[in-house]
N, C-alpha and C positions, 0 to 999 in steps of 0.2 A: 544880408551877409551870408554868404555861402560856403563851409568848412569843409574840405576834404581832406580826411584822416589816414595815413598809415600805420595800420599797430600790427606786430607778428608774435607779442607777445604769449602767454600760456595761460598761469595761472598766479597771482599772487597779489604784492603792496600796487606795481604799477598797473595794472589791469583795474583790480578795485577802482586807483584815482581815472584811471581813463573812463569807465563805468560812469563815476560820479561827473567829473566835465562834461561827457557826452552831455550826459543827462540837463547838468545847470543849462549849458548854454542852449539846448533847445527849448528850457522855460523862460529863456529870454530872445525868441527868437532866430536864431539862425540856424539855417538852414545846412546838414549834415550828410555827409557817404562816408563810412566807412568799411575799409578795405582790410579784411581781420582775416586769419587762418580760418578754416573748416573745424566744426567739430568744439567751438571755444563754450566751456559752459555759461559764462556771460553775455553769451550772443543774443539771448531774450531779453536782458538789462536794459539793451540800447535799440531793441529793435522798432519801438515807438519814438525815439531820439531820430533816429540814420537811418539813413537808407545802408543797405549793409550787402556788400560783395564779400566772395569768398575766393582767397587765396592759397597755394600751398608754399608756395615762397621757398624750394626745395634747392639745393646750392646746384644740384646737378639735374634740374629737372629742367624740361623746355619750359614751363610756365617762369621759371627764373629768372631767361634770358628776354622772354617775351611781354612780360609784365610791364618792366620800365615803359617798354613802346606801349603796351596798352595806359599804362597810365597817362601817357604825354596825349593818346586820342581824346581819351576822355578828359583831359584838361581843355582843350582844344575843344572840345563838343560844348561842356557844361562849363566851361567859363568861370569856376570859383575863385573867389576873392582870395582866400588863404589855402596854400598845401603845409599837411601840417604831418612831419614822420615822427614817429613814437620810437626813439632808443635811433642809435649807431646804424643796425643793419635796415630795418628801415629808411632811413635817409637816402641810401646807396638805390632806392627806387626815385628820388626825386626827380623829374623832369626837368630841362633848360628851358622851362615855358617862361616866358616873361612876365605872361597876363596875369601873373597869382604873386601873393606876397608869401616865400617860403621858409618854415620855420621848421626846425630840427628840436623835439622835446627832447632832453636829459634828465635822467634820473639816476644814472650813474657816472663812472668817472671815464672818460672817454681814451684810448692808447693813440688814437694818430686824429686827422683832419681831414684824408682821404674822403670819410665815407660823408661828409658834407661839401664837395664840390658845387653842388646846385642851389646849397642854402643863403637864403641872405640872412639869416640870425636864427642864435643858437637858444632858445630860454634849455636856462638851468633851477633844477630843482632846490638849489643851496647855494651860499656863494663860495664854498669850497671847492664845486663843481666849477663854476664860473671862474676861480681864478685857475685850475688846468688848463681849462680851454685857451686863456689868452696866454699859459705858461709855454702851450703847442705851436702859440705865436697865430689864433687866430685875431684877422684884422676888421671883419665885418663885425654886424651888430650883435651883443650877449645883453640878455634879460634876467635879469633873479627872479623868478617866479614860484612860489611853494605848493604844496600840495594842500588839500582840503580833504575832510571826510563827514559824513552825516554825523549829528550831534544828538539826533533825537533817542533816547534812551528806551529799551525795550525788557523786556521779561526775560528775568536768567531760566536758563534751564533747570530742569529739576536736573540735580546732580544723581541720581537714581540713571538716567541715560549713559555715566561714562560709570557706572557701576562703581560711585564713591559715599562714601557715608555723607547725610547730611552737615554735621558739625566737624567734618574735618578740616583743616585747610586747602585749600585748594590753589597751586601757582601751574598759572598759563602760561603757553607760548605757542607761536604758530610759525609756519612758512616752509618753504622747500627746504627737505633734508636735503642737504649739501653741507660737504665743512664747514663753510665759512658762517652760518647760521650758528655753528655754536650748541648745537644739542647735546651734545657727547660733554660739555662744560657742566652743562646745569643736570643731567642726571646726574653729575657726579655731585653736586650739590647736595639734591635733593636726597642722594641717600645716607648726607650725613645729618638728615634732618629729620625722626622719627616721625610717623603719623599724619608724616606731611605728603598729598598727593598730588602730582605733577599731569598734566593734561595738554599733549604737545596734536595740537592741527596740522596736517599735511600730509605732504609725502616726498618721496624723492628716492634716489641713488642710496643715502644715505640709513634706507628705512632698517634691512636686517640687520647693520651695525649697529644703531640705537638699541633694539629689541635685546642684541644680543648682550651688549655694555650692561641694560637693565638687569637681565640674568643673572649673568657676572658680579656685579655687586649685590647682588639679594635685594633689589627693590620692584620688582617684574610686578610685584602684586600692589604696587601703588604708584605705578607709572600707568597711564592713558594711551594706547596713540587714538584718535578720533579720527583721522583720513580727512579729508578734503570735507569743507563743508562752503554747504552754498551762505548760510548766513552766520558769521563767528560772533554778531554782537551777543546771542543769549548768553555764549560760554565765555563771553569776556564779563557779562555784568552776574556769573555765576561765579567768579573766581575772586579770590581773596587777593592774590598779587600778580602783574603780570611784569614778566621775564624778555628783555627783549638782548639774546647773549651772543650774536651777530660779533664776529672780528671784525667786518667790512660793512658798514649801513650806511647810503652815501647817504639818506633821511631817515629812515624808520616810519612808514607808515602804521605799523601797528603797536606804535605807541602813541599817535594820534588816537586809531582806533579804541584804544584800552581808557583811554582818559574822555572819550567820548561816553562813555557806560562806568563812568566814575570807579575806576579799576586803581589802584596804585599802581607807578612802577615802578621795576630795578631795571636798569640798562647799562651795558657795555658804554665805557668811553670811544667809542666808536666817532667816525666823523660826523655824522646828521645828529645825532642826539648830542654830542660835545656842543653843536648852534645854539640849541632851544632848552637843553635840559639845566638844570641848576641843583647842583646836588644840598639834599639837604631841604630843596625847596620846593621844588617840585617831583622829584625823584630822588631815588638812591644812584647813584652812577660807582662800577667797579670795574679793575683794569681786565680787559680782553683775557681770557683762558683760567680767569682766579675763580675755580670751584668753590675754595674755602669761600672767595670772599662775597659772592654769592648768596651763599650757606648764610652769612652773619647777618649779609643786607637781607632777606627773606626772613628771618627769626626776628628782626627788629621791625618789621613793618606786622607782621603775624600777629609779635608779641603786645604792639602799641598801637591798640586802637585808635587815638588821637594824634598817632603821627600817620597812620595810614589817611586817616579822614584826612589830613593838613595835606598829603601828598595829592590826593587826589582832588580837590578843591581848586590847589595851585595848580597841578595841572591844564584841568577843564578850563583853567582863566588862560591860559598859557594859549591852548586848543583855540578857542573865541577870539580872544585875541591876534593871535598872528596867523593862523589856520582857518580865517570863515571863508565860507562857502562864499560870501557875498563879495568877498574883498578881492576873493583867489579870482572869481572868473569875470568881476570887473578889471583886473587888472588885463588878462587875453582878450575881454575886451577891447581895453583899449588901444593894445597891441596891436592885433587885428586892423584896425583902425587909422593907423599911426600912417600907413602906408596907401591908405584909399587916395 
């Protein structure tokens, strides 16, 4: 079986998951290129997975215009079984090659059909995803297929590195500042919640408004930012609660991630966690932009040993269950497959 990947992705949830399928599917054999941006800090992840070409994929660059036809040579040369584009603008490289079975990954919620012309099936990360696409009125093949994340638990960090007392509480969150992420919600949380300290991963457009929001209400001295890190399991199995306050989550991969390193969470009723979360049972879930009510879910998991342990328990079954590694990339698998 031979895979050739389109991802133009950066840094974040779907990057991780492509990371980790890279990875499954070459301990099950098949044979990988991928074709990623220049410069990607996960390019060493996959570099024993794929063979790995570099793109700059630039709307107005000659490489833009010229790529598609490089892609169609090299399909044409190397003969792979599956083309497989990661996200919308990707796909819009797909080739009219017949010889390959062509698959458009989504992980988000798509606005038109345009940028699939060359796909014969769409897999979607959720079926809320899944039902857009045929809402667009597409007529070829759609897939539900979920995402997966390693499960193996590791060493919290000493909290001494984001400069926090050891027995304070500590609520996590990570991902690109941008609005729709939600950070400017839960600082404001967090600062009606004495003693309590916040440790948000990333970065983004969004970063001096955060710093500054922290100032502004008086809690700068128990806010975190940590920047970009190559590995977030430590500081997820260092943190007492993790925060995922997103208005827009078409999944949540890092509330996978947080319930893999037995983390509790609180999440937005957002779309991807409204699929799999169950309030009360595996998480706390509160309505999009409610600071206060945050604040209350955060002091009830802190305050309650035995409901944090009960959240995170049901989670991790949650995670095993519907999110293994084994199940996710059997299923592309057999995808793959479907069409030899």
């Amino acid at each position: 079986m031979k895979v050739t990947h389109f991802h133009f992705g950066k840094d974040g949830g779907a990057e991780r998951f492509f990371v980790h399928l890279v990875t499954a599917l070459a301990e099950r054999g098949v044979e990988q290129t991928a074709i990623i941006r220049p410069g990607r800090g996960w390019r060493r992840d996959i570099e024993g997975a794929a063979k790995i070409r570099e793109s700059h994929f630039r709307n107005l660059s000659l490489d833009r215009i010229l790529l598609p036809l490089k892609v169609k040579h090299m399909a044409r040369r190397e003969k792979p079984d599956v083309l497989m584009a990661w996200a919308p603008r990707a796909s819009e490289l797909m080739p009219n090659y017949k010889g390959a079975f062509k698959i458009s990954r989504l992980g988000d919620y798509p606005t038109r059909l345009s940028y699939f012309r060359n796909t014969d099936c769409i897999v979607c990360n959720t079926p809320g995803i899944a039902e857009r696409v045929r809402d667009l009125g597409w007529k070829r093949e759609i897939r539900v297929i979920s995402n997966f994340t390693g499960t193996g638990r590791v060493a919290a960090v000493n909290r001494a590195m984001l400069d926090t007392p050891p027995d304070a509480p500590v609520v996590m969150s990570m991902g690109r500042f941008v609005e729709r992420k939600g950070f400017h919600t839960l600082i404001e949380a967090v600062a009606g919640l004495p003693g309590v300290y916040l440790w948000l991963l990333g970065d983004g457009e969004e970063h001096d408004n955060l710093h500054k929001l922290a100032t502004d209400l008086g809690v700068s001295g128990r806010v975190r930012f940590g920047g970009w890190q190559e590995d977030t399991r430590p500081f997820l199995a260092a943190a007492d609660v993790f925060v995922m306050s997103s208005s827009h989550e078409p999944l949540g991969n890092v509330i996978l991630e947080s319930w893999a390193q037995g983390t509790p969470v609180v999440s937005t009723r957002s779309e991807g966690p409204q699929w799999f979360m169950r309030h009360g049972e595996n998480g706390l879930m509160v309505d999009i932009g409610d600071a206060e009510g945050f604040a209350r879910a955060i002091e009830q998991v802190v305050a309650d040993n035995s409901l944090s342990a009960r959240l995170a328990e049901r989670g991790h079954e949650t995670l095993v269950g519907q999110f293994s590694r084994e199940a996710i990339t059997d299923a592309y698998l057999q995808l793959f497959a479907s069409k030899q």
